[in-house]
mmCIF file of the N, C-alpha and C atoms, coordinates in Angstrom:
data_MODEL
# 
_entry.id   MODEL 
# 
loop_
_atom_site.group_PDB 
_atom_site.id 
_atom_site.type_symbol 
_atom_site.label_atom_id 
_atom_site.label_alt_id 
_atom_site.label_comp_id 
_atom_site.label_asym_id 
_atom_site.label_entity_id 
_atom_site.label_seq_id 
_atom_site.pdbx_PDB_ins_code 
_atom_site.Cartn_x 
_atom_site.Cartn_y 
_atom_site.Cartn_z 
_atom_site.occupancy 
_atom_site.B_iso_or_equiv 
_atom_site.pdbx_formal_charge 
_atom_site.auth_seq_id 
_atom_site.auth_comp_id 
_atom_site.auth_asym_id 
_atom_site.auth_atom_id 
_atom_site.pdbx_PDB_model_num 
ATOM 1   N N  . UNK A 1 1  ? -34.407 70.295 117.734 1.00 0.00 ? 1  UNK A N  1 
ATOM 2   C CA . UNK A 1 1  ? -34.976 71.563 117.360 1.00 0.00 ? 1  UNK A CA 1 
ATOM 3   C C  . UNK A 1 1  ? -33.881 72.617 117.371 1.00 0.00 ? 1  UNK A C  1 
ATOM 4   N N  . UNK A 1 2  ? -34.182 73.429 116.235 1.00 0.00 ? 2  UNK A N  1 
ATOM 5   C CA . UNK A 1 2  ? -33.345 74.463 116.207 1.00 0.00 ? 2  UNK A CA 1 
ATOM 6   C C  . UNK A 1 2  ? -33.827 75.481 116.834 1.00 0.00 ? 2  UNK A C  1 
ATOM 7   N N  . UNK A 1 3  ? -32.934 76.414 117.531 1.00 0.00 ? 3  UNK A N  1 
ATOM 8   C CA . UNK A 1 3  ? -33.342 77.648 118.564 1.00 0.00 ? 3  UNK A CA 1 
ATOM 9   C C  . UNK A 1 3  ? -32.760 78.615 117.457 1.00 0.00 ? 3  UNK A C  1 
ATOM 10  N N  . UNK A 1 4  ? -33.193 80.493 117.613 1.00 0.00 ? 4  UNK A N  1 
ATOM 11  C CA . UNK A 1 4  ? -32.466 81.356 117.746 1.00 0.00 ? 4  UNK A CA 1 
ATOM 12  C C  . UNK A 1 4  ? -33.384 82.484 118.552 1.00 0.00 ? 4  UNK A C  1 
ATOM 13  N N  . UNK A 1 5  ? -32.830 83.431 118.661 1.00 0.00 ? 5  UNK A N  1 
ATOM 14  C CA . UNK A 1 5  ? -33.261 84.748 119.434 1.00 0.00 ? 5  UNK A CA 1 
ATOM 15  C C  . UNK A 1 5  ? -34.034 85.571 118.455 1.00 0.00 ? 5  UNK A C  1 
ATOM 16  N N  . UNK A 1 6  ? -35.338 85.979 118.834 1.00 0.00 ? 6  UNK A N  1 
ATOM 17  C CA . UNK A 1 6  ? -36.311 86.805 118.150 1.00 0.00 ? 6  UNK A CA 1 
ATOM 18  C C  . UNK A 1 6  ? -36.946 87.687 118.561 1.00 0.00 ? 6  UNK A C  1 
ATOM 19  N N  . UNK A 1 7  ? -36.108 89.046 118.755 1.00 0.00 ? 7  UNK A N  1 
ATOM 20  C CA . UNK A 1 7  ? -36.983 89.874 119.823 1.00 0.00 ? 7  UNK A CA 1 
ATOM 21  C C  . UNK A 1 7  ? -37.050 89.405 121.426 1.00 0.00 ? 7  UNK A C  1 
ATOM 22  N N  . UNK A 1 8  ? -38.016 89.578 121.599 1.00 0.00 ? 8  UNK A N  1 
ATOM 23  C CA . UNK A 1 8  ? -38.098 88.896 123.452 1.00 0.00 ? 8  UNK A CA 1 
ATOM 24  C C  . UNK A 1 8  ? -38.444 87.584 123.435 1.00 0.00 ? 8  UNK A C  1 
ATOM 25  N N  . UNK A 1 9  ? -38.196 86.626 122.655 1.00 0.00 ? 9  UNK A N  1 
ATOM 26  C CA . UNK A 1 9  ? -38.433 85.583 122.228 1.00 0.00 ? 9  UNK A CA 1 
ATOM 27  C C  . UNK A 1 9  ? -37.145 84.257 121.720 1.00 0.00 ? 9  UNK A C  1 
ATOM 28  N N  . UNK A 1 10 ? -36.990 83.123 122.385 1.00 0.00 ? 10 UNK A N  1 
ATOM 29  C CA . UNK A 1 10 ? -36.500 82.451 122.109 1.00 0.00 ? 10 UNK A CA 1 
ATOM 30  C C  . UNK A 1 10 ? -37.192 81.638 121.246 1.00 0.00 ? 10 UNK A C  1 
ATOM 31  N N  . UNK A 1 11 ? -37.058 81.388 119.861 1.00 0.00 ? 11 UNK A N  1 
ATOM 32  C CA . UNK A 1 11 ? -37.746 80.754 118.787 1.00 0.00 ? 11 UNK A CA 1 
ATOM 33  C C  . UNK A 1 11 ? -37.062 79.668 118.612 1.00 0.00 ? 11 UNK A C  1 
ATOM 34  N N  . UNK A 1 12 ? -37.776 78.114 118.470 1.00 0.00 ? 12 UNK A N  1 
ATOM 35  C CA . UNK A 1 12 ? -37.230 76.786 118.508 1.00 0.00 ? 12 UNK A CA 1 
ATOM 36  C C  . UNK A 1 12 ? -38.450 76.583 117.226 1.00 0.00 ? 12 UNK A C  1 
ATOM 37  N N  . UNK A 1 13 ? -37.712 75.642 116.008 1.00 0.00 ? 13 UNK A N  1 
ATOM 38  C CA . UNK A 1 13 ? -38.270 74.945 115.190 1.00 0.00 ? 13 UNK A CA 1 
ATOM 39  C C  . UNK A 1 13 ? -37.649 73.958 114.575 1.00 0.00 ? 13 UNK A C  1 
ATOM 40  N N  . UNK A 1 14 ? -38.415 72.656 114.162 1.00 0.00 ? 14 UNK A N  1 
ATOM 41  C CA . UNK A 1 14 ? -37.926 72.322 113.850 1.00 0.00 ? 14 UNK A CA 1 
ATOM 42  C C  . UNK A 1 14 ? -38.413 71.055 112.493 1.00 0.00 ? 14 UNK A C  1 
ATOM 43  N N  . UNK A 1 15 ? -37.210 70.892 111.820 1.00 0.00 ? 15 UNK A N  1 
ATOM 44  C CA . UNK A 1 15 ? -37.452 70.262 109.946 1.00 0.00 ? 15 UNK A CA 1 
ATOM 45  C C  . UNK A 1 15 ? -37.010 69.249 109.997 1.00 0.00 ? 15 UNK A C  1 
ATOM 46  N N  . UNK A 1 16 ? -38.150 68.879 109.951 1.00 0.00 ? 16 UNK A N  1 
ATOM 47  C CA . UNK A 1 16 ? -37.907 67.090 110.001 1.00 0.00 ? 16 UNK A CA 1 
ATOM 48  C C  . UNK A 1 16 ? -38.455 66.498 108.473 1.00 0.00 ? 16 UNK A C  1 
ATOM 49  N N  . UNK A 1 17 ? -37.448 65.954 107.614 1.00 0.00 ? 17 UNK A N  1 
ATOM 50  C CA . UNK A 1 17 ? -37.610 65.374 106.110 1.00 0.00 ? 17 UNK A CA 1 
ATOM 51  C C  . UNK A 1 17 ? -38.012 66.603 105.432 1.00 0.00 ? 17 UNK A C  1 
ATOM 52  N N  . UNK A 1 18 ? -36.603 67.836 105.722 1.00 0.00 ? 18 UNK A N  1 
ATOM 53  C CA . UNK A 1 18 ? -36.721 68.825 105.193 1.00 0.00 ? 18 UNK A CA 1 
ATOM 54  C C  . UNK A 1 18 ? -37.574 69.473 104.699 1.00 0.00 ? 18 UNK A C  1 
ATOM 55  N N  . UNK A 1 19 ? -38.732 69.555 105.908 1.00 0.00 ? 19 UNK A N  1 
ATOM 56  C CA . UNK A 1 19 ? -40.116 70.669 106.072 1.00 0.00 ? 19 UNK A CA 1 
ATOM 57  C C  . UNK A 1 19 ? -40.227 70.931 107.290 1.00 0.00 ? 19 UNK A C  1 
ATOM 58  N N  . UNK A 1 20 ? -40.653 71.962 107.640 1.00 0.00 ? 20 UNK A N  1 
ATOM 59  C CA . UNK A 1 20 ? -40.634 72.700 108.945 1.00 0.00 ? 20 UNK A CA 1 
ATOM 60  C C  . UNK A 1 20 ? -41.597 71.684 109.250 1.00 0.00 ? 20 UNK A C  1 
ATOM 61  N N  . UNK A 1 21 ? -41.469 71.352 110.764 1.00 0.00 ? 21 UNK A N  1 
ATOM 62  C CA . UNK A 1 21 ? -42.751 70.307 110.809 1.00 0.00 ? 21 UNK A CA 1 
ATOM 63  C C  . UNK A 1 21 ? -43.177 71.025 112.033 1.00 0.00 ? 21 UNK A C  1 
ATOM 64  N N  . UNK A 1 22 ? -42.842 72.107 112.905 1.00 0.00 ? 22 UNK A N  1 
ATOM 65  C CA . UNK A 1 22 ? -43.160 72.506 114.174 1.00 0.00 ? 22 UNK A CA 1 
ATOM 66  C C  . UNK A 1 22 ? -42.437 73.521 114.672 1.00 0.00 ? 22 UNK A C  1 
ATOM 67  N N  . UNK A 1 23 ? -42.868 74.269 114.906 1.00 0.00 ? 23 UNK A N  1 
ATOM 68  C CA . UNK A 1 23 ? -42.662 75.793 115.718 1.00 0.00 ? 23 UNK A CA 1 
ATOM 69  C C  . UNK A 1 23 ? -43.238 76.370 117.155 1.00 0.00 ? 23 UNK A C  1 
ATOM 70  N N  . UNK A 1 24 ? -42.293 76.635 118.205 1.00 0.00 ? 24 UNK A N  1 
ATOM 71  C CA . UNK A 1 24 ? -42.691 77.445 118.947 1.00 0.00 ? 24 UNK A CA 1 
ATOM 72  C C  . UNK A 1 24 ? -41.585 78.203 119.574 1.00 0.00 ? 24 UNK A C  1 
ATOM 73  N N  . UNK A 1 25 ? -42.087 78.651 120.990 1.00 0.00 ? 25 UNK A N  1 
ATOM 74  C CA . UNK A 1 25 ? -41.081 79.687 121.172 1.00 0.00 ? 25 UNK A CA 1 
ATOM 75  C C  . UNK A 1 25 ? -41.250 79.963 122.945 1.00 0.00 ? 25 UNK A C  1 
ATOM 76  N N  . UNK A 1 26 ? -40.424 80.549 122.997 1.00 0.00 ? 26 UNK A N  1 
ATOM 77  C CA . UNK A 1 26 ? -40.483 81.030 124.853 1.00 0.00 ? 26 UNK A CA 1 
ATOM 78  C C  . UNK A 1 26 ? -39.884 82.171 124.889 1.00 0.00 ? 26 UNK A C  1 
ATOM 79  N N  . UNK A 1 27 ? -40.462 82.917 125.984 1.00 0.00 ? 27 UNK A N  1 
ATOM 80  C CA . UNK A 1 27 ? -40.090 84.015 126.501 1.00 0.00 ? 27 UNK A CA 1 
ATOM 81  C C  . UNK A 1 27 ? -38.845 84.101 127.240 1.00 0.00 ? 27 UNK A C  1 
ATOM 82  N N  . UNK A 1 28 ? -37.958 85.099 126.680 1.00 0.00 ? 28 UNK A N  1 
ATOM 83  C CA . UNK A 1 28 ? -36.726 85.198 127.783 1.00 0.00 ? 28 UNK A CA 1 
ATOM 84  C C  . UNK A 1 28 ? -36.808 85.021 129.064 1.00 0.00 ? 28 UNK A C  1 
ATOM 85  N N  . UNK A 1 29 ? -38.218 86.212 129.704 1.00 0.00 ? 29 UNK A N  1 
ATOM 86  C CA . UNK A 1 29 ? -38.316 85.978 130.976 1.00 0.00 ? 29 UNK A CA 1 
ATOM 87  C C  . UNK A 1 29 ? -38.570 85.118 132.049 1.00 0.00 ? 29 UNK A C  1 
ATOM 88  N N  . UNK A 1 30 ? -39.051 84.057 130.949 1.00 0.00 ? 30 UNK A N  1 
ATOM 89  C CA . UNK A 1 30 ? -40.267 82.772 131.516 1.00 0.00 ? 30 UNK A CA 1 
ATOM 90  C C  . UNK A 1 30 ? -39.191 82.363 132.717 1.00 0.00 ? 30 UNK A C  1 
ATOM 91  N N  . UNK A 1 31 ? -39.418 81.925 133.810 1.00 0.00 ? 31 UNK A N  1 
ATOM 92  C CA . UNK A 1 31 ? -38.922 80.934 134.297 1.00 0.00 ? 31 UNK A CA 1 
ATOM 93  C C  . UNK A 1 31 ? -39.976 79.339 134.830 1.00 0.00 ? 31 UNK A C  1 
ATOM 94  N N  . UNK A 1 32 ? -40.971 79.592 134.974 1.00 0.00 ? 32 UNK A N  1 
ATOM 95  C CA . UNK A 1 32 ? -41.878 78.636 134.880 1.00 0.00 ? 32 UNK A CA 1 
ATOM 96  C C  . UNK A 1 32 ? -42.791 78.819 133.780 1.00 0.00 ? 32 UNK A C  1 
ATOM 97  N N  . UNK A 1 33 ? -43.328 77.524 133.298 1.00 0.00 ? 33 UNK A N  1 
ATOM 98  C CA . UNK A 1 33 ? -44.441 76.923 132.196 1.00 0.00 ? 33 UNK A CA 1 
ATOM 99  C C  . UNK A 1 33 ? -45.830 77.202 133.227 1.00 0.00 ? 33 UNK A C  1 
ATOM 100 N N  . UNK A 1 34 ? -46.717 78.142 132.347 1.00 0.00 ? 34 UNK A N  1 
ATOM 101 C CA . UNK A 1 34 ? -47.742 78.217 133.245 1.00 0.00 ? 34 UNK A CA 1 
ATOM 102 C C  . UNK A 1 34 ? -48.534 76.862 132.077 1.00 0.00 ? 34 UNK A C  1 
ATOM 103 N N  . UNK A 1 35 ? -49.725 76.842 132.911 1.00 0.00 ? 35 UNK A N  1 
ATOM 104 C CA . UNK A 1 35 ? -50.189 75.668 131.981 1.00 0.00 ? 35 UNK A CA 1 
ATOM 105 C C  . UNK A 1 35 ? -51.308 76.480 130.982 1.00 0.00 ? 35 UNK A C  1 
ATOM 106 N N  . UNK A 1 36 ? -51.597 77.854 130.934 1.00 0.00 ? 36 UNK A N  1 
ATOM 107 C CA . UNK A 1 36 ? -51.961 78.050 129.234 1.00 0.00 ? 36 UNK A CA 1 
ATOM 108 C C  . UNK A 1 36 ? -50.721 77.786 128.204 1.00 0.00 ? 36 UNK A C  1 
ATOM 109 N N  . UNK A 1 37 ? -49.656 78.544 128.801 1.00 0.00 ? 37 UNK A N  1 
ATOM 110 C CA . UNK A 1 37 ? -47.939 78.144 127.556 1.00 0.00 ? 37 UNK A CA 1 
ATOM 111 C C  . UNK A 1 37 ? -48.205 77.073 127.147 1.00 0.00 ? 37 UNK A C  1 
ATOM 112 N N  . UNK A 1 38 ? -47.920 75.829 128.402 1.00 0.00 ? 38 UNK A N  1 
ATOM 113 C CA . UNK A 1 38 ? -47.515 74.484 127.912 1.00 0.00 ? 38 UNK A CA 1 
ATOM 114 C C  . UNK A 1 38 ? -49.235 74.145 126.772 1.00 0.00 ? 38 UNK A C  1 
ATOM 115 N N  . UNK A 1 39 ? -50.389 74.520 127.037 1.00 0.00 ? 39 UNK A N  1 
ATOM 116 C CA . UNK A 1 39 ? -50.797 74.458 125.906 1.00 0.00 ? 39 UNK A CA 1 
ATOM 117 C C  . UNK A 1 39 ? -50.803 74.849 124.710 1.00 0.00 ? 39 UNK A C  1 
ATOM 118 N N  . UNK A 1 40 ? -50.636 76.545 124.800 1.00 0.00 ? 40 UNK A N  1 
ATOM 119 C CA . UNK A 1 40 ? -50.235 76.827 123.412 1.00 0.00 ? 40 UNK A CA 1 
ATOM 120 C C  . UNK A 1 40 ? -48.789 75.405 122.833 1.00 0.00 ? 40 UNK A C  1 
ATOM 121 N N  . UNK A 1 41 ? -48.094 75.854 123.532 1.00 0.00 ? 41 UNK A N  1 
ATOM 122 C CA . UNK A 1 41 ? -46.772 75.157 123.015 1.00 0.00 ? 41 UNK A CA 1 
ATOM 123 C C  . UNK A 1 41 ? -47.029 74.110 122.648 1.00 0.00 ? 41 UNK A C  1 
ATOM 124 N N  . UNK A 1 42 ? -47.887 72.957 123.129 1.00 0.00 ? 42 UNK A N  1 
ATOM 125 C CA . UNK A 1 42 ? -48.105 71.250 122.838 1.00 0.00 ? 42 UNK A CA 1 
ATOM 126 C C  . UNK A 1 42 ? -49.129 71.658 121.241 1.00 0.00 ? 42 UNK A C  1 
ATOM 127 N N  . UNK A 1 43 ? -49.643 72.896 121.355 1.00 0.00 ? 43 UNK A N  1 
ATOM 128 C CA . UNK A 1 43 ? -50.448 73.238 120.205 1.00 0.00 ? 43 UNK A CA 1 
ATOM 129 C C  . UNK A 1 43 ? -49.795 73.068 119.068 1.00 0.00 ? 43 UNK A C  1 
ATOM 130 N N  . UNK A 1 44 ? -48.737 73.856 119.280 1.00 0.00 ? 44 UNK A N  1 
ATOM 131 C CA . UNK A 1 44 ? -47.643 74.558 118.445 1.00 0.00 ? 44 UNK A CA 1 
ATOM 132 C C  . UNK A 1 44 ? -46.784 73.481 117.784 1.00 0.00 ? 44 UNK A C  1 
ATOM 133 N N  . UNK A 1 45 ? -46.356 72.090 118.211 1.00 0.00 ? 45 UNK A N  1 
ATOM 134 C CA . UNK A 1 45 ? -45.325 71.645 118.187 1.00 0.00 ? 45 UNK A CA 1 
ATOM 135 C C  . UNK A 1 45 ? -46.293 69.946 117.835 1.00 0.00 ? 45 UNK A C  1 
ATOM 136 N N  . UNK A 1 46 ? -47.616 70.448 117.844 1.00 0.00 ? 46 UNK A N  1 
ATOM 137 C CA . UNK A 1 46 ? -48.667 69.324 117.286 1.00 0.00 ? 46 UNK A CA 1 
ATOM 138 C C  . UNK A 1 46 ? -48.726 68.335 118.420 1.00 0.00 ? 46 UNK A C  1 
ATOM 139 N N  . UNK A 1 47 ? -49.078 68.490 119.209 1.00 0.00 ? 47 UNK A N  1 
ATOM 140 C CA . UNK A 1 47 ? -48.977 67.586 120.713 1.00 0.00 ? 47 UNK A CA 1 
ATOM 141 C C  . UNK A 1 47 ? -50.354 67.756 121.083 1.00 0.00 ? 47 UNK A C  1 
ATOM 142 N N  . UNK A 1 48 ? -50.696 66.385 121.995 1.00 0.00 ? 48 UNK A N  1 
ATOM 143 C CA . UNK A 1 48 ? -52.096 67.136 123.164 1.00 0.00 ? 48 UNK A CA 1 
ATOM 144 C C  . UNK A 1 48 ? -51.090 67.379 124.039 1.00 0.00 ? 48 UNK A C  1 
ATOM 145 N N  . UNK A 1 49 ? -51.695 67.755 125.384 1.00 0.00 ? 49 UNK A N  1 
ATOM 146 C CA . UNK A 1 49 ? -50.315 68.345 126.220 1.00 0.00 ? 49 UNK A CA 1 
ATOM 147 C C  . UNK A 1 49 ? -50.249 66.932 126.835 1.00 0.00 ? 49 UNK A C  1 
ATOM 148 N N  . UNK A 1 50 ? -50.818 66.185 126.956 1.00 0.00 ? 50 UNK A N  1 
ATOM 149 C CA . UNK A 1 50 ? -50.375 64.544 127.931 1.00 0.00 ? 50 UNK A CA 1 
ATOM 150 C C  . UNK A 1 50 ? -48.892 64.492 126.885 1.00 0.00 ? 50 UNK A C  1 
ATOM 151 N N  . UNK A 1 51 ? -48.728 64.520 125.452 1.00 0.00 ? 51 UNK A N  1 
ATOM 152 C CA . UNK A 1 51 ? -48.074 63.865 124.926 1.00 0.00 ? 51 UNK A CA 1 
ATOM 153 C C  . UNK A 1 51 ? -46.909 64.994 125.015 1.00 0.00 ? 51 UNK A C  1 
ATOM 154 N N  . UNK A 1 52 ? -47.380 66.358 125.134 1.00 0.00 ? 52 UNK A N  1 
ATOM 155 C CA . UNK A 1 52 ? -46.048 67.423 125.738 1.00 0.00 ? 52 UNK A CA 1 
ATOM 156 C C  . UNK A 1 52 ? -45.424 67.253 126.707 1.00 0.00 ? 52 UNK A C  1 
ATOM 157 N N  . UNK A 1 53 ? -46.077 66.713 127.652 1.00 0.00 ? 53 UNK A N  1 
ATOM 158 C CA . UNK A 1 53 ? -45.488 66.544 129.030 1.00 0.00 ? 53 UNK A CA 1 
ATOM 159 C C  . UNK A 1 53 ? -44.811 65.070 129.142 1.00 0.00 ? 53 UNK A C  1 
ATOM 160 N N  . UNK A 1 54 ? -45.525 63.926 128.147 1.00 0.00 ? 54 UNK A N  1 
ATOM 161 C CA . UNK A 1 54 ? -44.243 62.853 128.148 1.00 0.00 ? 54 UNK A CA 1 
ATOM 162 C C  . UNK A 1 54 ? -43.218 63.378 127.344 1.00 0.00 ? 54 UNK A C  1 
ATOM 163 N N  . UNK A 1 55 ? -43.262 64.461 126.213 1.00 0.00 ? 55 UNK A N  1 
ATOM 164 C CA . UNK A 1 55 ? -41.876 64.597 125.531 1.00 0.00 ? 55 UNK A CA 1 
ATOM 165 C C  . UNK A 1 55 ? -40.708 65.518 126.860 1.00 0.00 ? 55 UNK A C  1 
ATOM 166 N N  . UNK A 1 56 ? -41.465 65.896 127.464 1.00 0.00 ? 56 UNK A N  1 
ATOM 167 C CA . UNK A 1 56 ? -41.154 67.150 128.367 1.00 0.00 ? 56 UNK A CA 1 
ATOM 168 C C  . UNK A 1 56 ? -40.405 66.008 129.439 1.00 0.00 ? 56 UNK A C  1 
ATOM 169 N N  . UNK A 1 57 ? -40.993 65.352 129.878 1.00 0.00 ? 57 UNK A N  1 
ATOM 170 C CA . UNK A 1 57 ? -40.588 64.335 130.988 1.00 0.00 ? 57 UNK A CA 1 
ATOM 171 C C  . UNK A 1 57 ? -39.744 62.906 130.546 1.00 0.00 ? 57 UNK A C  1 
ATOM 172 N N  . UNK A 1 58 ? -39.856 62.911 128.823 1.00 0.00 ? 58 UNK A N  1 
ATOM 173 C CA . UNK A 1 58 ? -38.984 61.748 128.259 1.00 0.00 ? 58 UNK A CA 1 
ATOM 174 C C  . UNK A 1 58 ? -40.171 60.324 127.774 1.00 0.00 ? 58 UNK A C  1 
ATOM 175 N N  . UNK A 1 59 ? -40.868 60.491 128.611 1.00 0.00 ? 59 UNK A N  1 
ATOM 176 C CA . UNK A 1 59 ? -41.067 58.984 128.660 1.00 0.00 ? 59 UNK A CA 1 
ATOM 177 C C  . UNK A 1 59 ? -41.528 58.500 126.800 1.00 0.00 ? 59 UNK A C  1 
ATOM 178 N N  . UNK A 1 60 ? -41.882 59.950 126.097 1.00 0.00 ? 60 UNK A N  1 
ATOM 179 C CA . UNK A 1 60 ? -41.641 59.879 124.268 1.00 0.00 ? 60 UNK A CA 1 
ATOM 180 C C  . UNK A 1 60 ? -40.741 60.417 124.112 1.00 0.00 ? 60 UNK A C  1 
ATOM 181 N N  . UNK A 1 61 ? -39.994 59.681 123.446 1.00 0.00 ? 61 UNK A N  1 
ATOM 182 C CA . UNK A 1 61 ? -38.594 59.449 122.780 1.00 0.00 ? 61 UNK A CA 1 
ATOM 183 C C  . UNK A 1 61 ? -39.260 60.562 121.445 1.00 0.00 ? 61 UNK A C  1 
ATOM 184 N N  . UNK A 1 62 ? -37.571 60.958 121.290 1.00 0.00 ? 62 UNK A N  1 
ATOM 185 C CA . UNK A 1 62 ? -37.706 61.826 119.839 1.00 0.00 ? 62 UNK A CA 1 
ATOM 186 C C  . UNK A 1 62 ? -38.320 60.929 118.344 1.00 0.00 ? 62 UNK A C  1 
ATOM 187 N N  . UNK A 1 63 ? -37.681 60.123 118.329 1.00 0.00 ? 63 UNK A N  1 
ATOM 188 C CA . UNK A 1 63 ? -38.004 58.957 117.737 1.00 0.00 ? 63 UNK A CA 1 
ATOM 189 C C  . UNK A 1 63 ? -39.642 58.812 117.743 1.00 0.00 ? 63 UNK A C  1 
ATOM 190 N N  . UNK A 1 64 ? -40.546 58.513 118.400 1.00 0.00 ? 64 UNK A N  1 
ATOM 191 C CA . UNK A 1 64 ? -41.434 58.179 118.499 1.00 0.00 ? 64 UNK A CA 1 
ATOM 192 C C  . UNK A 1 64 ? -42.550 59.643 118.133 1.00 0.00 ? 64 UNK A C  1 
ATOM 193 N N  . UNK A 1 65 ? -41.662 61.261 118.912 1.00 0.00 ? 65 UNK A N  1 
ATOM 194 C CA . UNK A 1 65 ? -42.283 62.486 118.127 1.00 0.00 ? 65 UNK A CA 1 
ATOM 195 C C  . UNK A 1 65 ? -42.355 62.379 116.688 1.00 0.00 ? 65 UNK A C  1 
ATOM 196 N N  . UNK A 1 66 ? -41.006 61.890 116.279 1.00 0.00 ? 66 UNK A N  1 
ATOM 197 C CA . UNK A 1 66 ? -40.795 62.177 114.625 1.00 0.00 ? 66 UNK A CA 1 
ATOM 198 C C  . UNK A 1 66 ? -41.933 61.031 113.970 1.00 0.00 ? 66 UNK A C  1 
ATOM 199 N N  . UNK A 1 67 ? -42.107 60.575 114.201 1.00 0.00 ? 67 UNK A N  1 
ATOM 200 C CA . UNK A 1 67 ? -43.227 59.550 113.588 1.00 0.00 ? 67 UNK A CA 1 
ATOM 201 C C  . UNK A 1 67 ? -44.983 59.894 114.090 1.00 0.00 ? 67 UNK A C  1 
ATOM 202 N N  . UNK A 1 68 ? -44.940 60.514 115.306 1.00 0.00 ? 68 UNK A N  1 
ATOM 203 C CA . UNK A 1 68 ? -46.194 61.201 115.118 1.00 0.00 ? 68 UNK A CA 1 
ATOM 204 C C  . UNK A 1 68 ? -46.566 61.993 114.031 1.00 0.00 ? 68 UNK A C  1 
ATOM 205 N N  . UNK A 1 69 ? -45.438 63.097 114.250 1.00 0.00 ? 69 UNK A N  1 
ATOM 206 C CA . UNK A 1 69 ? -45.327 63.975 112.976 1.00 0.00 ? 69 UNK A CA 1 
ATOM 207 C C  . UNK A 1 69 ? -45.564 63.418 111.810 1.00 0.00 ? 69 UNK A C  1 
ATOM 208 N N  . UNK A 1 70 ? -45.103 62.229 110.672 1.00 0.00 ? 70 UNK A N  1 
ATOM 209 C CA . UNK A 1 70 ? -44.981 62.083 109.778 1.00 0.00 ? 70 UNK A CA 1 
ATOM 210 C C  . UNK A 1 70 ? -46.172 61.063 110.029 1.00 0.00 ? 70 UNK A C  1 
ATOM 211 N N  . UNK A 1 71 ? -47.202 60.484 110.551 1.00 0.00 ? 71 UNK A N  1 
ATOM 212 C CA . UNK A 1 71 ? -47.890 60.332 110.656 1.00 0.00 ? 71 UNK A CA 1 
ATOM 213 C C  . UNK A 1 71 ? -49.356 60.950 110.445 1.00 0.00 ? 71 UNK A C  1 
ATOM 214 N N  . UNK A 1 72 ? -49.175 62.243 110.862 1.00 0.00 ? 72 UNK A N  1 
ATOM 215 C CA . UNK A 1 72 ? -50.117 63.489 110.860 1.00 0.00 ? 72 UNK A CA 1 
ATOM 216 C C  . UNK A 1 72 ? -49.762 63.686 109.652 1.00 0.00 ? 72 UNK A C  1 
ATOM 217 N N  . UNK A 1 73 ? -48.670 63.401 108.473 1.00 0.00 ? 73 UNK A N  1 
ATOM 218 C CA . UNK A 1 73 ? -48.971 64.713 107.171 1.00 0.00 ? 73 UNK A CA 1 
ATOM 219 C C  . UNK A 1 73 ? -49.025 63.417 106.558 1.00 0.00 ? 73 UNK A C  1 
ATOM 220 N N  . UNK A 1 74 ? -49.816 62.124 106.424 1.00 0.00 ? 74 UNK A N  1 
ATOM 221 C CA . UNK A 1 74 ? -49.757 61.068 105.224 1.00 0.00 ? 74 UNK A CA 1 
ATOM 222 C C  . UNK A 1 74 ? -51.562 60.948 105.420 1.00 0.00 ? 74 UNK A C  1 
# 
């Protein structure tokens, strides 16, 4: 995922088979994920949050995100 700075906002998205396939973002200030964020965010990035928190914790491989994704748009 690509990051840049947006206002008070760190903005991450990212284009996978050159289409945005997922967007979200964090607050400069954040230092902890409350668990409404991590839902918006698993929202945001097309996740339930079980499957945010294995991307979050590894145990889904990027590999295995990118094929959810392209899964969801066929």
């Amino acid at each position: 995922m690509a990051s840049c700075t947006e206002t008070q906002h760190r903005v991450f998205r990212l284009w996978l088979d050159g289409e945005l396939a997922a967007r979200t973002y964090i607050s400069h200030g954040e230092r902890e994920l409350s668990a409404f964020h991590a839902a918006q965010m698993a929202k945001q990035v097309q996740l339930s949050k079980e499957q945010f928190f294995d991307a979050v914790n590894c145990p889904l491989s990027q590999e295995e995100y990118y094929d959810l994704l392209r899964a969801r748009r066929e």
